[in-house]
BALO-215659 format. One record per residue (C-alpha): residue number from 1; y, z, x. Coordinates in Angstrom, 2 decimals, decimal comma, always signed. Layout:
residues N
+-----+---------+---------+---------+
! seq !       v !       w !       u !
+-----+---------+---------+---------+
! NUM !       Y !       Z !       X !
...
+-----+---------+---------+---------+
***
This chain:
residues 86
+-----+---------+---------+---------+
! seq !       v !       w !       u !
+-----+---------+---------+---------+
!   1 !  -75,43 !  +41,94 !   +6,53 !
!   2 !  -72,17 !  +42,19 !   +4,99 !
!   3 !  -70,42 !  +40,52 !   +8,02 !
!   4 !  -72,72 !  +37,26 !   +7,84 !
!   5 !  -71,19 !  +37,42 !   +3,73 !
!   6 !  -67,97 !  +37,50 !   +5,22 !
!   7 !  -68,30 !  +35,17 !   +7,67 !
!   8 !  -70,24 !  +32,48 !   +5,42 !
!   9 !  -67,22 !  +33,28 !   +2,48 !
!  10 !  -64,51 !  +32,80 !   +5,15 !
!  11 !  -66,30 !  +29,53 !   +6,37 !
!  12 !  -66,11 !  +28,78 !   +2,18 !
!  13 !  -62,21 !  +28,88 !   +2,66 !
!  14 !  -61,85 !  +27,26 !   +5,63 !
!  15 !  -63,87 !  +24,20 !   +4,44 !
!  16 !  -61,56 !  +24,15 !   +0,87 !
!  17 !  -58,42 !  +25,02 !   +3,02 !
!  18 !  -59,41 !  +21,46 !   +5,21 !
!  19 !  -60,00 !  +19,18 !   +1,70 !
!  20 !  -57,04 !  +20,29 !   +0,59 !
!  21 !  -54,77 !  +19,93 !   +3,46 !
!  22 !  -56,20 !  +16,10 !   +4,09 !
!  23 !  -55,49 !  +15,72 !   +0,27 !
!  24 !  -51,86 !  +17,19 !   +0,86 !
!  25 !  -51,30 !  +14,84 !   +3,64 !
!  26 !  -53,01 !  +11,55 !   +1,64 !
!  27 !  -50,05 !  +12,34 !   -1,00 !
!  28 !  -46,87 !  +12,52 !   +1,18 !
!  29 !  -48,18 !   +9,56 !   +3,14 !
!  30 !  -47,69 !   +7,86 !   +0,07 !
!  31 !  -43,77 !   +9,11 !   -0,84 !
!  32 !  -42,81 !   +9,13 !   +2,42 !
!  33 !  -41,41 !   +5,10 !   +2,75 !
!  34 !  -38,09 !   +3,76 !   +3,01 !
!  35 !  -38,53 !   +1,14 !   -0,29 !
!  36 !  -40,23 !   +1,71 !   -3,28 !
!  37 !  -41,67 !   -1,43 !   -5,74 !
!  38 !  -40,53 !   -1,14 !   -9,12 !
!  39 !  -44,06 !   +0,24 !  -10,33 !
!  40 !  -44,12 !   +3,34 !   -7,07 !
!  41 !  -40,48 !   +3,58 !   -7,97 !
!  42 !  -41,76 !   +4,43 !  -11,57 !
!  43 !  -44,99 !   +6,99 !  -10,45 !
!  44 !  -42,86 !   +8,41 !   -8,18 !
!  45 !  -40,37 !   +9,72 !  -10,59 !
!  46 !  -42,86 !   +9,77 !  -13,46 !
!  47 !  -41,43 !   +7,22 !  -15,85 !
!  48 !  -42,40 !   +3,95 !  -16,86 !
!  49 !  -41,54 !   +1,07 !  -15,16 !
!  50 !  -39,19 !   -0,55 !  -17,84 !
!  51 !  -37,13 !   +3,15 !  -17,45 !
!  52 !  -36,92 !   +2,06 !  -13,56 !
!  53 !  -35,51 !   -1,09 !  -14,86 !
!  54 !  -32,70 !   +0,03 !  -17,22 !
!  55 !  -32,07 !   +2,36 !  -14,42 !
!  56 !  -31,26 !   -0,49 !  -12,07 !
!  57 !  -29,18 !   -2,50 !  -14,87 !
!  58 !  -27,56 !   +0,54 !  -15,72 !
!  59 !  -26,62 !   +1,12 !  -12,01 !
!  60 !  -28,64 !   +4,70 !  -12,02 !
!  61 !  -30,38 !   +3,35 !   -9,28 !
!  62 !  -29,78 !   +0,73 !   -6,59 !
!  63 !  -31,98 !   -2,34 !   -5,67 !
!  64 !  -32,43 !   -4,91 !   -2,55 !
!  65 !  -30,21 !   -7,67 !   -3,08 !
!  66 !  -31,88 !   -9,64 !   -0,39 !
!  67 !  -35,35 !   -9,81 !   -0,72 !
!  68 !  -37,45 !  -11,74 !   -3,64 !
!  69 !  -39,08 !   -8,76 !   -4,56 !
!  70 !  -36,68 !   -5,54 !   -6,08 !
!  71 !  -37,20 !   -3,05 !   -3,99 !
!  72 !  -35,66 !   +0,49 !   -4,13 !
!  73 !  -34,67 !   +2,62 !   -1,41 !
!  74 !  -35,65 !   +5,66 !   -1,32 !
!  75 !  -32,47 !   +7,11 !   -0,98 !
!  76 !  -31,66 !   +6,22 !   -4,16 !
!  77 !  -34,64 !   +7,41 !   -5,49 !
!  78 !  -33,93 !  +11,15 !   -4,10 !
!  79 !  -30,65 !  +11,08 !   -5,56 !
!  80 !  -31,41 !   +9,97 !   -8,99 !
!  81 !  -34,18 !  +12,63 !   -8,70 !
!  82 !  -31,73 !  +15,54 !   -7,60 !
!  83 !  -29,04 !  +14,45 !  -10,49 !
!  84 !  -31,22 !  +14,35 !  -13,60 !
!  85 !  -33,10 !  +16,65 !  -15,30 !
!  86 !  -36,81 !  +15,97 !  -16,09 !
+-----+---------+---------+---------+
***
């Protein structure tokens, strides 16, 4: 009796331990890119997108010069990131 409670709470755990690694995985699938828009750029480092902005004019962080759209790499990103303190 109190193995089948064991086994039905460890089946519990495995089930939660599943969501939650497919949720894990969901979320670095969507930070793990090369180039960010201007509105990821601004989720991703949890500011508004007019901050991601004034970071580019200000040179804080760098932008495609050849495409239409700005896009940021993700390099840049990281190192803006690791320099400042939120």
């Amino acid at each position: 009796m109190v193995a089948e409670i064991e086994i039905k709470g460890l089946d519990e755990v495995m089930d939660r331990l599943k969501k939650l690694e497919t949720l894990l995985l969901s979320v670095t699938d969507k930070y793990n890119k090369r180039w960010y828009s201007i509105p990821e750029a601004a989720e991703y480092l949890g500011v508004s997108e007019i901050t991601v902005r004034r970071l580019i004019t200000r040179g804080l962080l760098k932008r495609s010069g050849a495409l239409r759209h700005v896009k940021i790499p993700a390099d840049s990103l990281e190192n803006y990131r690791k320099m400042s303190v939120f």
